[in-house]
mmCIF file of the N, C-alpha and C atoms, coordinates in Angstrom:
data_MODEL
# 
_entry.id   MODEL 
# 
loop_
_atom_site.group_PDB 
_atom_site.id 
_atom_site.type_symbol 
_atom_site.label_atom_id 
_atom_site.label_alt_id 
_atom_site.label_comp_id 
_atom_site.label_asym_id 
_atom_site.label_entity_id 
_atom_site.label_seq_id 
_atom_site.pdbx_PDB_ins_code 
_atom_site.Cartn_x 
_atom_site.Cartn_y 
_atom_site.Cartn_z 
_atom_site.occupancy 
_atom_site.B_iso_or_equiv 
_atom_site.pdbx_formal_charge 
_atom_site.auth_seq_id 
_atom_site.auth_comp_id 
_atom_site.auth_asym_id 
_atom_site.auth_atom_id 
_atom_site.pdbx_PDB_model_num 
ATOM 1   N N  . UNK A 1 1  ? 59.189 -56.585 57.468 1.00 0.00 ? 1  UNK A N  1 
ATOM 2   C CA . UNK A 1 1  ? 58.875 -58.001 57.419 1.00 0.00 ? 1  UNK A CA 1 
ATOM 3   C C  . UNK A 1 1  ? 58.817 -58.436 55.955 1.00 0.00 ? 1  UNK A C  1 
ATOM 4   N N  . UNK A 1 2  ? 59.366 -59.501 55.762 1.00 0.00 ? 2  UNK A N  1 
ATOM 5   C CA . UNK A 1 2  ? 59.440 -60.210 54.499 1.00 0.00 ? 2  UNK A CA 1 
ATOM 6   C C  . UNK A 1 2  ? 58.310 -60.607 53.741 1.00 0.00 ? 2  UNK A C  1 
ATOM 7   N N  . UNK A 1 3  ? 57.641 -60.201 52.469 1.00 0.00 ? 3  UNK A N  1 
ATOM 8   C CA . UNK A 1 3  ? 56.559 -60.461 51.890 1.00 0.00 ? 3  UNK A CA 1 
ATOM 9   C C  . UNK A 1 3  ? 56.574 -62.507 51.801 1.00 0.00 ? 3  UNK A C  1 
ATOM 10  N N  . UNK A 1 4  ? 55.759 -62.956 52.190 1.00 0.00 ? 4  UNK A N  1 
ATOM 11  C CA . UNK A 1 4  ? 55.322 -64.141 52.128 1.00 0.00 ? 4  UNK A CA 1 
ATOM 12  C C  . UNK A 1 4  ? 54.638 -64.185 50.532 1.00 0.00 ? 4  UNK A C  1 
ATOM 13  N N  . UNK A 1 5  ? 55.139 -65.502 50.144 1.00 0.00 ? 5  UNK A N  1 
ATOM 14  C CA . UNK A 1 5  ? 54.822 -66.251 48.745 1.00 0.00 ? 5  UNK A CA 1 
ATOM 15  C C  . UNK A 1 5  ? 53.389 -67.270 49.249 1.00 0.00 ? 5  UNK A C  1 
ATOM 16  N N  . UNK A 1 6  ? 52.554 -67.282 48.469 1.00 0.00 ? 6  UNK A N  1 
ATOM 17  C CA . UNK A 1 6  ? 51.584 -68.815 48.252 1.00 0.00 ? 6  UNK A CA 1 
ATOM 18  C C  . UNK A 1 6  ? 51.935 -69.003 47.649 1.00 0.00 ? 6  UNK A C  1 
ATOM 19  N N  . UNK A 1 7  ? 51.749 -71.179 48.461 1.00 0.00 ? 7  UNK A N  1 
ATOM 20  C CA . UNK A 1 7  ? 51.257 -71.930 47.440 1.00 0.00 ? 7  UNK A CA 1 
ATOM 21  C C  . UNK A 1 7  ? 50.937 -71.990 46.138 1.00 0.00 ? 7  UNK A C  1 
ATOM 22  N N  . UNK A 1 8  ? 50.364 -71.069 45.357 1.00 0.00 ? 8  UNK A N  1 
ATOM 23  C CA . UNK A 1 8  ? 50.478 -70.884 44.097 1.00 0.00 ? 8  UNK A CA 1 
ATOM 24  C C  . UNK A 1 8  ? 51.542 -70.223 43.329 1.00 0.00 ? 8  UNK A C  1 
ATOM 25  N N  . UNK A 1 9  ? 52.329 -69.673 43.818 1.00 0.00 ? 9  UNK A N  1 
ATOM 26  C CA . UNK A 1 9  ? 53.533 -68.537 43.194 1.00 0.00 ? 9  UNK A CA 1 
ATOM 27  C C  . UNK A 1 9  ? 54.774 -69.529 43.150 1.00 0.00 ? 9  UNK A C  1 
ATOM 28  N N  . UNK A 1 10 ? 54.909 -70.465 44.261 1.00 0.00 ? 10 UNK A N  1 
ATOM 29  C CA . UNK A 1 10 ? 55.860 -71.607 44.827 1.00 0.00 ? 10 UNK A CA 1 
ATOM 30  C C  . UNK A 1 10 ? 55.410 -72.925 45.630 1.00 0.00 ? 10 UNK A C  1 
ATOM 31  N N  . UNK A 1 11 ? 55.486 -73.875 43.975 1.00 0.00 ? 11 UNK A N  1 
ATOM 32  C CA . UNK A 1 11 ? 54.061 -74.966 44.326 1.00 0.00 ? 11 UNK A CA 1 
ATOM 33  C C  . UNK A 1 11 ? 55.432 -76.116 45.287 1.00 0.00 ? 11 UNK A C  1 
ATOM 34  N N  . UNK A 1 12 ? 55.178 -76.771 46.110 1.00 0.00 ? 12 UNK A N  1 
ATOM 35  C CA . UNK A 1 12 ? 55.606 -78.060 46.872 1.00 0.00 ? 12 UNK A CA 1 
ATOM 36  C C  . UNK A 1 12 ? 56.320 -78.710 46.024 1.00 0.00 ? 12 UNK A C  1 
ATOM 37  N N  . UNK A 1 13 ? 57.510 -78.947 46.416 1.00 0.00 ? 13 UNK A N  1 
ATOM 38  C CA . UNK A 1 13 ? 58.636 -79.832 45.981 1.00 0.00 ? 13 UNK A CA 1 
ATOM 39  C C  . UNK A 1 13 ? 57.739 -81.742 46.309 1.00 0.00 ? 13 UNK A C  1 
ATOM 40  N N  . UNK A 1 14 ? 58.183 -82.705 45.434 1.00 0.00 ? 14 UNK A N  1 
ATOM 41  C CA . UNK A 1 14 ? 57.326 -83.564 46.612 1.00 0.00 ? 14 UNK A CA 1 
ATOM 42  C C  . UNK A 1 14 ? 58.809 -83.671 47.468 1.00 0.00 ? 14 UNK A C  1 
ATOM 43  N N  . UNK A 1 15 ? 59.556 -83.697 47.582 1.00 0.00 ? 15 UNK A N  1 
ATOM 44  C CA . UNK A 1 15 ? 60.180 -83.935 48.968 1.00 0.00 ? 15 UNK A CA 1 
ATOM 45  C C  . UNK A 1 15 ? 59.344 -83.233 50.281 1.00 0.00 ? 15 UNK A C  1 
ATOM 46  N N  . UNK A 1 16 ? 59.075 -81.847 49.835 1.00 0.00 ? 16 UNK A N  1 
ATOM 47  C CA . UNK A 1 16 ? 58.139 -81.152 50.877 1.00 0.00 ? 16 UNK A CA 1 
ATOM 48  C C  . UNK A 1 16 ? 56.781 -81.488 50.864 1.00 0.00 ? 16 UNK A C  1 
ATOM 49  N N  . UNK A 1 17 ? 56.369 -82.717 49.952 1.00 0.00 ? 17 UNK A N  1 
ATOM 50  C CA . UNK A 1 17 ? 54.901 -83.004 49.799 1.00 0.00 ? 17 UNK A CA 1 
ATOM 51  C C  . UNK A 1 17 ? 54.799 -84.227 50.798 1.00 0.00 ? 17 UNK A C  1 
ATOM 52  N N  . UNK A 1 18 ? 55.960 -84.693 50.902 1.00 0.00 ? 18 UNK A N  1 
ATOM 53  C CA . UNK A 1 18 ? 55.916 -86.128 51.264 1.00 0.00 ? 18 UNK A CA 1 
ATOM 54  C C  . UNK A 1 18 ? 56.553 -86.311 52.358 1.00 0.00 ? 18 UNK A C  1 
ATOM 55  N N  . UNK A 1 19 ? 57.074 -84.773 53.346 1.00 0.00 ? 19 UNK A N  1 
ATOM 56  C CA . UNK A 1 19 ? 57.927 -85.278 54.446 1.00 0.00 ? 19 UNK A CA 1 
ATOM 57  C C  . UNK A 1 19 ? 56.945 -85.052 55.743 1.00 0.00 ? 19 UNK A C  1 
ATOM 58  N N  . UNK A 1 20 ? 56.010 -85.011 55.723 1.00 0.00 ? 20 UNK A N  1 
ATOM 59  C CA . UNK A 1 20 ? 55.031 -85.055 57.009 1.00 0.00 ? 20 UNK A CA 1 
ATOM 60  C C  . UNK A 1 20 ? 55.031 -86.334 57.793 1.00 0.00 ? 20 UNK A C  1 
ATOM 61  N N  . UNK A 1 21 ? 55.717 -86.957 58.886 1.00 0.00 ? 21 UNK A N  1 
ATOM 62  C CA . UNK A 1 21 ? 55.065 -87.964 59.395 1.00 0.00 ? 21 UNK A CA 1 
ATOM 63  C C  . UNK A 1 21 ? 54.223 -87.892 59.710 1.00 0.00 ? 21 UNK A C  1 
ATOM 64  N N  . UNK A 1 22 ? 53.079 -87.375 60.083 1.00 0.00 ? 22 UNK A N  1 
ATOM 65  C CA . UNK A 1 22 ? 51.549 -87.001 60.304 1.00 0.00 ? 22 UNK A CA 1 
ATOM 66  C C  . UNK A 1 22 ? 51.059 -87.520 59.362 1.00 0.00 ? 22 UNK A C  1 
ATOM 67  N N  . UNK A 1 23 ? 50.401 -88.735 59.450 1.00 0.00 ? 23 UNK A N  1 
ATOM 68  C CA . UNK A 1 23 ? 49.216 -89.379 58.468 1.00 0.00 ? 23 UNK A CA 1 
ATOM 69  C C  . UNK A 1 23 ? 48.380 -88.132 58.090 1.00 0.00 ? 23 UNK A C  1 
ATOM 70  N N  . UNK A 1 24 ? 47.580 -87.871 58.710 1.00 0.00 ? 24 UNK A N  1 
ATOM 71  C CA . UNK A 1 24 ? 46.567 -86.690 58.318 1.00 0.00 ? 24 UNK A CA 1 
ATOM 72  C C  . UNK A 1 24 ? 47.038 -85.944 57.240 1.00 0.00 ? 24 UNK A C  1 
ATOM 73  N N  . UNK A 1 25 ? 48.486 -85.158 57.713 1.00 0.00 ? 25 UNK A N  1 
ATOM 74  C CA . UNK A 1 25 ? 48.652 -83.913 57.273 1.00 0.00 ? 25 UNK A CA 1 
ATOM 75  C C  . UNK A 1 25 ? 49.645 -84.149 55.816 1.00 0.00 ? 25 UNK A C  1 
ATOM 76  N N  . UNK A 1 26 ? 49.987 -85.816 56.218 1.00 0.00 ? 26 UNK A N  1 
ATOM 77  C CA . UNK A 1 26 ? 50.334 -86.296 54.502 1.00 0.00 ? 26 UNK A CA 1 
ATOM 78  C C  . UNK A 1 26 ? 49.460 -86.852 53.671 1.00 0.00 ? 26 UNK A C  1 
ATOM 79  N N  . UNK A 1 27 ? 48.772 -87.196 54.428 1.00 0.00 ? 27 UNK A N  1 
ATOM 80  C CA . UNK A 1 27 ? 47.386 -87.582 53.180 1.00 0.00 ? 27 UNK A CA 1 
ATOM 81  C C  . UNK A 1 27 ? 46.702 -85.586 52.693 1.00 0.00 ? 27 UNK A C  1 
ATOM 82  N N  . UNK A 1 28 ? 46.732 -84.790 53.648 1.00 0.00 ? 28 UNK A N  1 
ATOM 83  C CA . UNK A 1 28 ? 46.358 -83.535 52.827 1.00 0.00 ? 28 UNK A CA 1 
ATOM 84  C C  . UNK A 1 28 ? 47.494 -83.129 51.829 1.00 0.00 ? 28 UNK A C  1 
ATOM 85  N N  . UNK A 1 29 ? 48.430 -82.750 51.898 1.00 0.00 ? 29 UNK A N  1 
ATOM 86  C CA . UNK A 1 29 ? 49.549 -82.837 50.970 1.00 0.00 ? 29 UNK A CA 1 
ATOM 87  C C  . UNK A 1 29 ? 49.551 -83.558 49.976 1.00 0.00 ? 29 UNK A C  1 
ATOM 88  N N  . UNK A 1 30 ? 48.963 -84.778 49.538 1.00 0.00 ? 30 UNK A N  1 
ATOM 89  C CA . UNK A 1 30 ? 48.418 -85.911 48.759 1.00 0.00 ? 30 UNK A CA 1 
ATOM 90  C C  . UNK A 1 30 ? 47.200 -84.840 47.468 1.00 0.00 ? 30 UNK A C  1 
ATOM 91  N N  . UNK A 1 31 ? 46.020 -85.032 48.810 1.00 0.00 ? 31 UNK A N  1 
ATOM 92  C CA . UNK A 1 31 ? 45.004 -84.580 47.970 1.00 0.00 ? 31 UNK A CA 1 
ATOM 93  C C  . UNK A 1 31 ? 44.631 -82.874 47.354 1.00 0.00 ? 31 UNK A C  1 
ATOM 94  N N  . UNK A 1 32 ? 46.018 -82.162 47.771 1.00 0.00 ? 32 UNK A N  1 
ATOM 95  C CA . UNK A 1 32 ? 46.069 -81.178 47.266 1.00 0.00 ? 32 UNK A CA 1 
ATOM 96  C C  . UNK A 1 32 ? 47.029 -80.991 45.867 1.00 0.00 ? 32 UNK A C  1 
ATOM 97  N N  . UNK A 1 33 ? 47.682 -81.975 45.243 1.00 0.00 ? 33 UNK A N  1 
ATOM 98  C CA . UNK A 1 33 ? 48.280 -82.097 44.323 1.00 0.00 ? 33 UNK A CA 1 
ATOM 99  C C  . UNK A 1 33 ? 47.618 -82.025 43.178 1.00 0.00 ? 33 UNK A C  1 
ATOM 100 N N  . UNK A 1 34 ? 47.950 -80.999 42.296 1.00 0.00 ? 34 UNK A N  1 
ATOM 101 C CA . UNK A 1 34 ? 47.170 -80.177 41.447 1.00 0.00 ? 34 UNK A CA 1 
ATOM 102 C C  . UNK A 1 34 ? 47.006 -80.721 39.682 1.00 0.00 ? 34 UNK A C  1 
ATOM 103 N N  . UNK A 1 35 ? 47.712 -81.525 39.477 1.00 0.00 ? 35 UNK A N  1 
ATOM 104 C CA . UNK A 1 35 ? 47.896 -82.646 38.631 1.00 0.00 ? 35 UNK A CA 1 
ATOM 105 C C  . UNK A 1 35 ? 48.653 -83.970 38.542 1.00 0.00 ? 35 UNK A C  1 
ATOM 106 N N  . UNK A 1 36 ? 48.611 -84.687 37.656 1.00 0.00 ? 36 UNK A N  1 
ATOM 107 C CA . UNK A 1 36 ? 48.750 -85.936 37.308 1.00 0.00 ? 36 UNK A CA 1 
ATOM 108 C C  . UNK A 1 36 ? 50.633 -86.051 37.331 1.00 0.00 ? 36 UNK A C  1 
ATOM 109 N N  . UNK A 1 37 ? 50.743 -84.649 36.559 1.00 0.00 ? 37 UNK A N  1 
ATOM 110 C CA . UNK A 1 37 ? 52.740 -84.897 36.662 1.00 0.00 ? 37 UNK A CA 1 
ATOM 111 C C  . UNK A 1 37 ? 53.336 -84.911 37.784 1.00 0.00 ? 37 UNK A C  1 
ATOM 112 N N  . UNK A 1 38 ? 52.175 -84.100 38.888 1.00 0.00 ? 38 UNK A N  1 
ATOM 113 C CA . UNK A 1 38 ? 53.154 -83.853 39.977 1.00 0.00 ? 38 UNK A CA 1 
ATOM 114 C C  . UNK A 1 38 ? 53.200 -85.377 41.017 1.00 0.00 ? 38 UNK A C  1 
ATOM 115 N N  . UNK A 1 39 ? 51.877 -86.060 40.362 1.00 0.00 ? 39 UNK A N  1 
ATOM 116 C CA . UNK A 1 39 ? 51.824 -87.007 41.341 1.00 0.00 ? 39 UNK A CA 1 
ATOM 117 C C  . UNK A 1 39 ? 53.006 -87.991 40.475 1.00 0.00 ? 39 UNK A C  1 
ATOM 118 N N  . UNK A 1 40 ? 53.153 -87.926 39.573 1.00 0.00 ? 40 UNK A N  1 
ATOM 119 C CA . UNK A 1 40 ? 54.259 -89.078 39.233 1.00 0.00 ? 40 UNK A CA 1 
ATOM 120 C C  . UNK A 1 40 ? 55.400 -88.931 39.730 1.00 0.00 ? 40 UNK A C  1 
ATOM 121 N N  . UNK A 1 41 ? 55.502 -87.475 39.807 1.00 0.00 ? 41 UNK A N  1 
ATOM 122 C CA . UNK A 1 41 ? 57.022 -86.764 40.549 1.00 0.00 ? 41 UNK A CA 1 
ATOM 123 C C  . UNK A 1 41 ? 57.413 -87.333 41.793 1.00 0.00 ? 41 UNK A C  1 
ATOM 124 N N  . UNK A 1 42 ? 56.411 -87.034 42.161 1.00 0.00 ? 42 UNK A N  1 
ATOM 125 C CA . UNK A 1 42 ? 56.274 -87.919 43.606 1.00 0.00 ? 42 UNK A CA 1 
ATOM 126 C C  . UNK A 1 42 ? 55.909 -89.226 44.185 1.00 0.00 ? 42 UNK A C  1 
ATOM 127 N N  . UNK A 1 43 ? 55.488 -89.687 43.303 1.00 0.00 ? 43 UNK A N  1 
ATOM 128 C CA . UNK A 1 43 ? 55.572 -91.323 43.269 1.00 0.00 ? 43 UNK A CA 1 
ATOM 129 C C  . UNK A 1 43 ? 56.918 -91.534 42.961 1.00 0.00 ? 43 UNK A C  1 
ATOM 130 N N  . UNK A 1 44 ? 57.374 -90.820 42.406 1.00 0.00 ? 44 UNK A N  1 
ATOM 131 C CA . UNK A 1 44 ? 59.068 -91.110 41.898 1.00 0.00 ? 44 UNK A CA 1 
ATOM 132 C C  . UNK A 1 44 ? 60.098 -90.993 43.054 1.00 0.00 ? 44 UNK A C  1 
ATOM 133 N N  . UNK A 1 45 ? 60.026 -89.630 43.734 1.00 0.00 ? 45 UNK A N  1 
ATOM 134 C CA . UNK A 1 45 ? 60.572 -89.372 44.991 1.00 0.00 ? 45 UNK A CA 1 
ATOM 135 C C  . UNK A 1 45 ? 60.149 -90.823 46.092 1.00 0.00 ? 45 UNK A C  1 
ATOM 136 N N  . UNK A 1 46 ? 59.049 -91.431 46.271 1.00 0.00 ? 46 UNK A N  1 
ATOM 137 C CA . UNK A 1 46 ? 58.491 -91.802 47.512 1.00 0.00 ? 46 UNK A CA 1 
ATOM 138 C C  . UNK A 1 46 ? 59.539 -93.049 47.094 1.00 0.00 ? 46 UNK A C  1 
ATOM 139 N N  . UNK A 1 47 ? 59.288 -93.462 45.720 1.00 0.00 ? 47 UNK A N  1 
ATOM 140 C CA . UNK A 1 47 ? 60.200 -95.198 45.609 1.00 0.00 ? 47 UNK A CA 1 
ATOM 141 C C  . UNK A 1 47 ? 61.603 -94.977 45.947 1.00 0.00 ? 47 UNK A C  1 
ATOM 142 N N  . UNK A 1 48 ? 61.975 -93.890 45.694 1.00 0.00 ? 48 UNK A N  1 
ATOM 143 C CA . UNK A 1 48 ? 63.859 -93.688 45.865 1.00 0.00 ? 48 UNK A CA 1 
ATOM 144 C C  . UNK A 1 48 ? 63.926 -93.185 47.097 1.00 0.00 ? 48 UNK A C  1 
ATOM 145 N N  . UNK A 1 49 ? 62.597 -92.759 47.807 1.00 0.00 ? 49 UNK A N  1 
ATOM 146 C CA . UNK A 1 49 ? 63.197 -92.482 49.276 1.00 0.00 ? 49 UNK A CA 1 
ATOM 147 C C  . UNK A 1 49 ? 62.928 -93.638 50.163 1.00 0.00 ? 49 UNK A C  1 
ATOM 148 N N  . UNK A 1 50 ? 61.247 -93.289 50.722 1.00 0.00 ? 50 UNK A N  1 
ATOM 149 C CA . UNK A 1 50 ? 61.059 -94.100 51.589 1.00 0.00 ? 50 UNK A CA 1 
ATOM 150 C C  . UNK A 1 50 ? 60.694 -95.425 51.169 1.00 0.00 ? 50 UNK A C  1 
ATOM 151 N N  . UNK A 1 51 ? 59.670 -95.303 50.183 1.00 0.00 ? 51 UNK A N  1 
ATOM 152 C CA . UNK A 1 51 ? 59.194 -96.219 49.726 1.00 0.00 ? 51 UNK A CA 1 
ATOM 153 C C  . UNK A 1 51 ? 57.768 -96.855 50.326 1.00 0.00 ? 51 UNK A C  1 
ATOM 154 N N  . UNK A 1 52 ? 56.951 -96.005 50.941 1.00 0.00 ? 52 UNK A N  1 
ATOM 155 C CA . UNK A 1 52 ? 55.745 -96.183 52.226 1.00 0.00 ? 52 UNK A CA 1 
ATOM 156 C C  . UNK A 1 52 ? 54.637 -97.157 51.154 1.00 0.00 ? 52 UNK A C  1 
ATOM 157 N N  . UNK A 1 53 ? 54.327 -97.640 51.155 1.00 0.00 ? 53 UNK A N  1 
ATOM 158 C CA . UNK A 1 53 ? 52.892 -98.169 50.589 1.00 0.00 ? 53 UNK A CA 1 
ATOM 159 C C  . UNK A 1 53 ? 51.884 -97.607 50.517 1.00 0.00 ? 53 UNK A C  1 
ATOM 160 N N  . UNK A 1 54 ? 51.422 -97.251 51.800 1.00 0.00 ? 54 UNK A N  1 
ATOM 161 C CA . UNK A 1 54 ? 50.248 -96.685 52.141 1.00 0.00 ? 54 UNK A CA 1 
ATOM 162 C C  . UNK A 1 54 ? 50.311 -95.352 51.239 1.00 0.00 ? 54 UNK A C  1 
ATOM 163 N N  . UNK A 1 55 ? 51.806 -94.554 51.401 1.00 0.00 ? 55 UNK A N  1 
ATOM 164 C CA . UNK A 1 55 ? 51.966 -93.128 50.431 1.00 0.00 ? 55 UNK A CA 1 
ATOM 165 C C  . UNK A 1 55 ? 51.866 -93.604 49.093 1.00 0.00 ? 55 UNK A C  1 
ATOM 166 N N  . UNK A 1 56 ? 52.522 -94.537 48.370 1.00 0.00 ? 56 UNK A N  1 
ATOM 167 C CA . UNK A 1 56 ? 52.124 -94.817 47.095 1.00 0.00 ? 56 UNK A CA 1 
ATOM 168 C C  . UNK A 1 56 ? 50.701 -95.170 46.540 1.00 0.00 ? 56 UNK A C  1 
ATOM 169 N N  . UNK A 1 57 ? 50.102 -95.800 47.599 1.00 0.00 ? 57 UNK A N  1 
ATOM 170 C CA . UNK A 1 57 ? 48.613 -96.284 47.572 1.00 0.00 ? 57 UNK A CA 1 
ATOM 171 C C  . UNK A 1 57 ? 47.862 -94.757 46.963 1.00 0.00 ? 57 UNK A C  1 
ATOM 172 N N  . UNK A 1 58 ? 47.769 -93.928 48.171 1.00 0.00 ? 58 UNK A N  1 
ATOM 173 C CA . UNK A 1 58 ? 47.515 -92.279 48.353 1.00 0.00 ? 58 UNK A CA 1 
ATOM 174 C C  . UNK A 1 58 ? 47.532 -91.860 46.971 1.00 0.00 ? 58 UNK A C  1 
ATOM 175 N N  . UNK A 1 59 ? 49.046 -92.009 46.698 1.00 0.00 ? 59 UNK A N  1 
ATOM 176 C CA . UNK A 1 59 ? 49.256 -91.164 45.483 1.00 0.00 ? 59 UNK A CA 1 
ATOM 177 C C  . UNK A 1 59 ? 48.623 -91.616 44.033 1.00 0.00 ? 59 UNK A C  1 
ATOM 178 N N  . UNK A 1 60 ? 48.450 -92.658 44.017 1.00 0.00 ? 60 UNK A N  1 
ATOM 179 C CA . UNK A 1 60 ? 47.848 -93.753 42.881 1.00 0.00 ? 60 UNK A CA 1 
ATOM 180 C C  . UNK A 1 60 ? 46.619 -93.519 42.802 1.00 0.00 ? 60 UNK A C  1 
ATOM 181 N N  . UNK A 1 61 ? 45.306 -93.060 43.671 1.00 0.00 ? 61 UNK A N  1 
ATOM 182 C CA . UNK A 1 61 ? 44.059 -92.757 44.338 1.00 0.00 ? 61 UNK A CA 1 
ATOM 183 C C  . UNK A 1 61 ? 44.730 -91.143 43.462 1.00 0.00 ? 61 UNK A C  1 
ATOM 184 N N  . UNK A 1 62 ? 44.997 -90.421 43.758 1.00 0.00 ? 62 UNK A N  1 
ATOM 185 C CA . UNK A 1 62 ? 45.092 -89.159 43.450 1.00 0.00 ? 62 UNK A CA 1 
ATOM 186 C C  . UNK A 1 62 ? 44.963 -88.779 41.738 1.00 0.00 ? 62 UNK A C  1 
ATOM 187 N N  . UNK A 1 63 ? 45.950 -89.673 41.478 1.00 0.00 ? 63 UNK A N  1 
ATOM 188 C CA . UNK A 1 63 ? 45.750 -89.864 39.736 1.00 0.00 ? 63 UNK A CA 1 
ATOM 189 C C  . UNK A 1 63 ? 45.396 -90.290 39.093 1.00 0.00 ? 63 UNK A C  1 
ATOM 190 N N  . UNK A 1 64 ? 44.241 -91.214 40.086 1.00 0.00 ? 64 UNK A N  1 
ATOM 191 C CA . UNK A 1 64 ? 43.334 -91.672 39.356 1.00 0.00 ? 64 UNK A CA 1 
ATOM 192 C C  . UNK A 1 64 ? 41.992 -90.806 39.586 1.00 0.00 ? 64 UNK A C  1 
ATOM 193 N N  . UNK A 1 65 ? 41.840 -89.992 40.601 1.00 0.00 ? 65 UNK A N  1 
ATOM 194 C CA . UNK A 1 65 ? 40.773 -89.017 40.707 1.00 0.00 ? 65 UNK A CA 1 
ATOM 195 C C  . UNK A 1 65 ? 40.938 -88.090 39.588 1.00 0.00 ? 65 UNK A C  1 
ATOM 196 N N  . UNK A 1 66 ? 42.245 -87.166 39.558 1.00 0.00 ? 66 UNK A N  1 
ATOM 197 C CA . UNK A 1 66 ? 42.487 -86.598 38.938 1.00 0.00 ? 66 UNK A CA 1 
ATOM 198 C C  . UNK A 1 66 ? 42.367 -87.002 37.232 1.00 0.00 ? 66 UNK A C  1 
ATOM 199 N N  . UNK A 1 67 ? 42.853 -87.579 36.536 1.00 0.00 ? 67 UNK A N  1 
ATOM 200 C CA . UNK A 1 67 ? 42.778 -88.390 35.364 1.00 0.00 ? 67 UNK A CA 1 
ATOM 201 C C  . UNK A 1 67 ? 40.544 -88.335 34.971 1.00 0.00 ? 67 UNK A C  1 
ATOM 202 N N  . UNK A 1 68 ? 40.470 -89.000 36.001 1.00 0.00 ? 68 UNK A N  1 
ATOM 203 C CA . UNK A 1 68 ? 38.487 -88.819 35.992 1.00 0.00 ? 68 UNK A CA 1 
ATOM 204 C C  . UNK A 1 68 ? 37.968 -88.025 35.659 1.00 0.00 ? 68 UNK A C  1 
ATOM 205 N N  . UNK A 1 69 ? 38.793 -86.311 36.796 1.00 0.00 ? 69 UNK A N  1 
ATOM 206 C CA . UNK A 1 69 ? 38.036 -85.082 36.172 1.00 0.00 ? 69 UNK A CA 1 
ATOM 207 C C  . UNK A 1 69 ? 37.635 -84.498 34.904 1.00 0.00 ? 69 UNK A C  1 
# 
């Protein structure tokens, strides 16, 4: 059986941060984003893809928590 990688060894693309239709389980994907670059990354991805509000809202909340710490 194939050794499995974490989350930490191979951090989330946001394409893979941001493709949950599951509110829940994209707002966790949100608040597990580990700094400020990644959330821009992905604020970047969300405008050229979907463009959700509510996900940009999310992500804006994130870097601004983050930024606080």
């Amino acid at each position: 059986m194939p050794k499995r990688t974490t989350t930490d060894e191979t951090p989330l693309t946001p394409e893979q941060r941001l493709a949950p239709e599951n509110l829940d389980l994209l707002r966790a994907c949100i608040v597990t984003i580990p700094d400020v670059e990644t959330v821009r990354e992905c604020a970047a991805y969300e405008n050229a893809h979907q463009n959700r509000e509510p996900v940009l809202r999310q992500l804006a909340q994130q870097a601004a928590e983050l930024r606080s710490e």
